[in-house]
N, C-alpha and C positions, 0 to 999 in steps of 0.2 A: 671764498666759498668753502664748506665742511667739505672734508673727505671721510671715506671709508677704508679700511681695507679688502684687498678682495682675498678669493683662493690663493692665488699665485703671489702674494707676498707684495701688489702695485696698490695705490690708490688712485682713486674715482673721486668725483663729486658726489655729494649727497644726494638724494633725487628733495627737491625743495615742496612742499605740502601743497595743498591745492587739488586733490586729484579727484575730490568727488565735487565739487564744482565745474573740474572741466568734462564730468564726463555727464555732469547738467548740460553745458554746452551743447555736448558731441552730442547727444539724445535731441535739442530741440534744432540743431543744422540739421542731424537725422528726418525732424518733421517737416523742417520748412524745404527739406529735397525734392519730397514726393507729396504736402497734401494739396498744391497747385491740380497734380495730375490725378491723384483719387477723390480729390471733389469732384472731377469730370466723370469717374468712372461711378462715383456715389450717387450723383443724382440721374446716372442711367433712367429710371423710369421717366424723366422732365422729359431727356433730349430723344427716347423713345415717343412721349406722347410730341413733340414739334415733328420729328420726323420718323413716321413709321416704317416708312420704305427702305431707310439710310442704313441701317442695321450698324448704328452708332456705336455702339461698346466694343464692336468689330473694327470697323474702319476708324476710330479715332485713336485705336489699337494701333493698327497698321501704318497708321501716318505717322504717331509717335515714334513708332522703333527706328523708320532706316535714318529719320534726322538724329537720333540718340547714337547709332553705332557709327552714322558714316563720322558723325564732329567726334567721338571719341578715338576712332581708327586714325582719323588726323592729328587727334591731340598727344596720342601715344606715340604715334610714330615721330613726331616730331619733338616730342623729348626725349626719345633716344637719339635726336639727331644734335637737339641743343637743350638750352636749359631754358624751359618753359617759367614762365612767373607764375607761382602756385599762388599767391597772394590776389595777382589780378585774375588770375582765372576761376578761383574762387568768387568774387566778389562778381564780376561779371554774369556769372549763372547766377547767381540771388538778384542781381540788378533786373535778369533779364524774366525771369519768373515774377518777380515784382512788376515790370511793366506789361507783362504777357497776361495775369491774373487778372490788372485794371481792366485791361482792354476788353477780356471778355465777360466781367462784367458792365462795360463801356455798352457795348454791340448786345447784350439782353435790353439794358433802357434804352436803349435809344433804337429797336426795331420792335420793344412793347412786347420783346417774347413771342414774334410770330416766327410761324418757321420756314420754309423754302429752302430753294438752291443756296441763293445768294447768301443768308446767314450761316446756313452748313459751311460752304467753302468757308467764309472765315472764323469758324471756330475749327474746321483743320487747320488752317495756317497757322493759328494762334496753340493749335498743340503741337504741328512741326516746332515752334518757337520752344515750347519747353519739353521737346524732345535735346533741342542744342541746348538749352540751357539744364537737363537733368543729365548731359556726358558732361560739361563742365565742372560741375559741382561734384556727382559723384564717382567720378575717376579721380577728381582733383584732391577730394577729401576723403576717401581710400588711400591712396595715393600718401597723401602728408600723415592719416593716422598709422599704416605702417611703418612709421618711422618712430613711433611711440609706444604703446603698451597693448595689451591686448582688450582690455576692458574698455581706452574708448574706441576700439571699430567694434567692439558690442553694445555702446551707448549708442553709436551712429547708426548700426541697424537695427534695433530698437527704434530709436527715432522714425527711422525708415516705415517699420510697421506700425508706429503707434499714428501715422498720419493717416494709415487705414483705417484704424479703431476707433482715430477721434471722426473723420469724416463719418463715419458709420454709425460712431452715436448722435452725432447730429443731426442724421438723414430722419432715424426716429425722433429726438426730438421734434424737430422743424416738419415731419408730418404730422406728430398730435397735437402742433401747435394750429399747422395751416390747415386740415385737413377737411374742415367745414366752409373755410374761406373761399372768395373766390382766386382764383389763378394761384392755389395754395403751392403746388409743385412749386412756382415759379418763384414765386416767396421765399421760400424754403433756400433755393437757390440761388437767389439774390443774397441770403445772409449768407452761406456756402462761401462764396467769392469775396465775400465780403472780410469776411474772417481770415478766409486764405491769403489774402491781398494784403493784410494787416501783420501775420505770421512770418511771410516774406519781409516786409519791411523790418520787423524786427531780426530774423537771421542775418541781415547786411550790416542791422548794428552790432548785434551779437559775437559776429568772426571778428569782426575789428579787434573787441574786446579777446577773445579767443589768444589771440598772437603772444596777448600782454600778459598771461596767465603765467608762473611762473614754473611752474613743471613744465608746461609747452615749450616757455624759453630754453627749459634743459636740456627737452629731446629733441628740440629742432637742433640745439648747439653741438649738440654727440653727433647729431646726423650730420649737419656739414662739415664736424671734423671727420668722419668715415670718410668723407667725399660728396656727398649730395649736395648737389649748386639749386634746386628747387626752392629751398629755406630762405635763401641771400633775403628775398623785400619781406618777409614775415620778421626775420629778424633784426631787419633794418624798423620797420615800424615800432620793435619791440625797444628800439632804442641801443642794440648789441651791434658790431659792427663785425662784419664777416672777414675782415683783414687779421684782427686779432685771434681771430679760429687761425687763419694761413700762418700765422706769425707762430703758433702753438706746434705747428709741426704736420698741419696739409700739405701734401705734395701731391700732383695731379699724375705725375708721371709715378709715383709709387702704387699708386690703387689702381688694380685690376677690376675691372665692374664686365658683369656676363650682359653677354650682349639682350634682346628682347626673344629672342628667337630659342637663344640657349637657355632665357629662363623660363620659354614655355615649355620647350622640351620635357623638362626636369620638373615642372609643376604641372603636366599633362594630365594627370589623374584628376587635381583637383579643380585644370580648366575645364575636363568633361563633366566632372560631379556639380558644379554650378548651374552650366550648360542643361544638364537635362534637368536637375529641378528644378529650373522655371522651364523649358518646354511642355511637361508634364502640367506643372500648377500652373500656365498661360491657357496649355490646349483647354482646361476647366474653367478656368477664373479668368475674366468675369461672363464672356458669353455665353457658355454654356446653362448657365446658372440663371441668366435673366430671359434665356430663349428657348429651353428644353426641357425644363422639369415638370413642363405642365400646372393644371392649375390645380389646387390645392383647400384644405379650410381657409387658410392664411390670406387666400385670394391678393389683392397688390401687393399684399405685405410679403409674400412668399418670397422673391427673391431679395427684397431688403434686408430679411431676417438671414436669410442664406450666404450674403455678404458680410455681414456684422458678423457674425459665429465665427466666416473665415476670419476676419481683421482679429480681431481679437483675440481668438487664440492660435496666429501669426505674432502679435504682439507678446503674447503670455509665453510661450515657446522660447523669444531668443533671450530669456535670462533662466531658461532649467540649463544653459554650459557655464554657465556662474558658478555652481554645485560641481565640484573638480571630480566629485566620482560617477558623474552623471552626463558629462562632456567625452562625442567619441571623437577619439583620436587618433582610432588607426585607417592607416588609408586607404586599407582594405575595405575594414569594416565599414568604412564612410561609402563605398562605391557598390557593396552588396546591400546597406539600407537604400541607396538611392536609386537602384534596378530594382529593388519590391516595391517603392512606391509606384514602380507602372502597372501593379496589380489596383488600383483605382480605376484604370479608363473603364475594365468593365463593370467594378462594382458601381462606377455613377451610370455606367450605361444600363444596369437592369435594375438598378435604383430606383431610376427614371422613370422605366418602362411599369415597371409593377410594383416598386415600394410606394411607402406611405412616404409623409412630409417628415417625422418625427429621421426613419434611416440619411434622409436627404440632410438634416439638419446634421446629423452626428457626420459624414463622410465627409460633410464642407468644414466641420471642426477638424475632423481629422487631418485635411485634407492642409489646412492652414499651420496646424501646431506640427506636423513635418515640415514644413517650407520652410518655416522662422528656427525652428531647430537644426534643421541640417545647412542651414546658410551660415549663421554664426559659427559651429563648428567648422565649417571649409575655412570661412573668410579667417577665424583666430589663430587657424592652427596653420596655414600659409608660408606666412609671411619668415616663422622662424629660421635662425640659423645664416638669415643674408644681412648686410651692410644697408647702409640708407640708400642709397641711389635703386639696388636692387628691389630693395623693398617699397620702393617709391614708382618703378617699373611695372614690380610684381601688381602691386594693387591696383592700377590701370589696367594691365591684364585682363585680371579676373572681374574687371568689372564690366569690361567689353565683353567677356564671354557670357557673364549676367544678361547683359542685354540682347546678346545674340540669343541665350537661350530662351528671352521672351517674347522678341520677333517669332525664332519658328515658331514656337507653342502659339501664337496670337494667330500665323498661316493655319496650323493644323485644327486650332479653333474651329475655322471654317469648314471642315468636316463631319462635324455636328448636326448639320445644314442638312445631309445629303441623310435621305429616309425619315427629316424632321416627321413627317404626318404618322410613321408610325410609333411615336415616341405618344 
């Protein structure tokens, strides 16, 4: 393999080419993570017209989080205790969102789209399912992208948002397709799952490939010679064998790795700054939006339209820290923009009350191009300055505290509720 020289007078391997194909990859793993769980939240108006009472975008909310953070709390903790297979555990959450998708497209034909008890429970169970199956995936592939470059965990959450943007152009298509139809919701939402279920299948083939990529095989190889034992069956798949890293000069007794505990400490700032942008963007997005703004010119189209502005520019947002003079990166400054975005709760609150549709539209824009920008910025700027194991740690971390801050925010949602009549 080529070497370089470095500062300090040693050589390195070359980094081997490849990098904006993998970070095509990271981008559509990035989609196939979440648009399982934002087609659920995209055709809000279906699972609103089956069950009116259920207050669905709420509780399908709720049921998703604590299966996401309880399998994540287990999955973290227990790769600090052993060495997790990042390989199966990857593949596993794709397997499982792929059979979780079928199903509830399964459970629409086969109960003909009516609604009740009995199908509600199981479209919660089936999003408990890809509450476990979105901590596997994305803790595991935070997780394995912190051991790489910064550009792909900015492909992957890019991905992340761009399965809002697409669900959300779709939502508008698939209504001016069905809109005159009968049971056109339903339709709409059949192709929804359909496509999602398809997407899935393709991310299961897609990691495969991922492994084989030959910049990935570099950084996984620097990572398990730092120490990181996560890599071993990635790089085994890749055909590299983890003996010959040991034989290179690994010794397990010479690396020092900070414990989980010691690396929250030290990255406290930026597990609060996660933490509250999505508490803030949950308490708003999506219930708020499909239950309180009233009604409008736009009439059903109102909160579709309110959705799609968020997704999209959530999506457009996490490539402005691409632009190196436009990315923040002090961590102060990252924790003072993230306490002014709680100056929203009450601009959507008398948005609501007395603005028009045109203020509602712009604040949901706004509201989304901070999310997607101050996430990429925490998630890039993280990871620096630690060894793979750490950075294999850290990224798990912070992806628990993501999801913890989209439980509260999804609880606090529910406050919305209370004086709905004078909205």
């Amino acid at each position: 393999m080529d070497t370089i020289a470095t500062s300090n007078g040693s050589e390195e391997p070359r980094k081997p080419g490849g990098k904006y194909k993998a970070m095509i990859v990271c981008f559509i793993l990035g989609l196939g993570s979440l648009v399982a769980w934002n087609s659920m939240l995209t055709i809000g108006d279906y699972y609103y017209k089956l069950f009116p009472n259920y207050h669905p975008s709420r509780v399908l909310t709720l049921v998703y989080q604590p299966f996401a953070i309880g399998t994540l709390i287990i999955l973290a903790y227990r790769g600090s205790k052993s060495n997790i297979n990042t390989r199966l555990r990857n593949l596993a959450g794709f397997i499982l969102f792929f059979v979780a998708t079928l199903l509830i497209l399964i459970l629409d034909l086969a109960t003909s789209g009516r609604g009740g008890i009995g199908p509600y429970i199981g479209i919660c169970l089936l999003t408990a399912c890809f509450g476990i199956a979105d901590a596997h995936i994305e803790g595991g592939m935070v997780g394995d992208l912190y051991l790489m470059c910064p550009e792909f965990v900015q492909s992957y959450f890019a991905g992340l948002a761009a399965s809002g943007a697409l669900t959300s152009l779709l939502r508008v298509l698939t209504k001016l397709a069905f809109e005159k139809s009968n049971n056109g919701l339903r339709k709409g939402a059949i192709l929804f799952f359909a496509i999602s279920t398809f997407i899935e299948f393709l991310c299961i083939i897609l990691y495969a490939i991922f492994a084989k990529l030959p910049i990935v095989k570099y950084y996984r190889s620097k990572a398990a010679s730092e120490g990181s034992k996560t890599v071993a069956a990635d790089l085994a798949a890749a055909g590299i064998q983890t003996k010959k890293i040991d034989q290179a000069g690994y010794d397990d007794k010479q690396v020092e790795r900070l414990s989980n505990r010691q690396l929250f400490m030290e990255n406290i700032d930026y597990a609060a700054d996660i933490i509250l942008i999505y508490v803030l963007t949950l308490s708003i997005f999506p219930g708020f939006l499909y239950e309180n703004t009233g009604t409008h010119q736009l009439g059903i189209w109102y909160p579709i339209v309110l959705v799609a502005m968020y997704n999209v520019f959530d999506l457009i947002s996490r490539y402005i820290p691409l632009v190196p003079w436009l990315k923040l990166e002090s961590r102060k400054g990252l924790l003072i923009a993230i306490l002014s975005r709680f100056l929203l709760v009450p601009a959507f609150y008398f948005t609501a009350k007395y603005g028009d549709q045109g203020w509602m539209i712009f604040l949901t824009s706004f509201l989304g191009l901070t999310n997607g920008y101050l996430t990429v910025c925490v998630m890039t700027v993280a990871p620096r300055g630690y060894k793979g194991p750490e950075q294999n740690a850290l990224g798990n971390l912070l992806v628990l505290c993501l999801l913890v801050g989209i439980f509260v925010g999804a609880v606090l949602d529910w406050l919305w509720i209370i004086g709905k009549d004078s909205f």
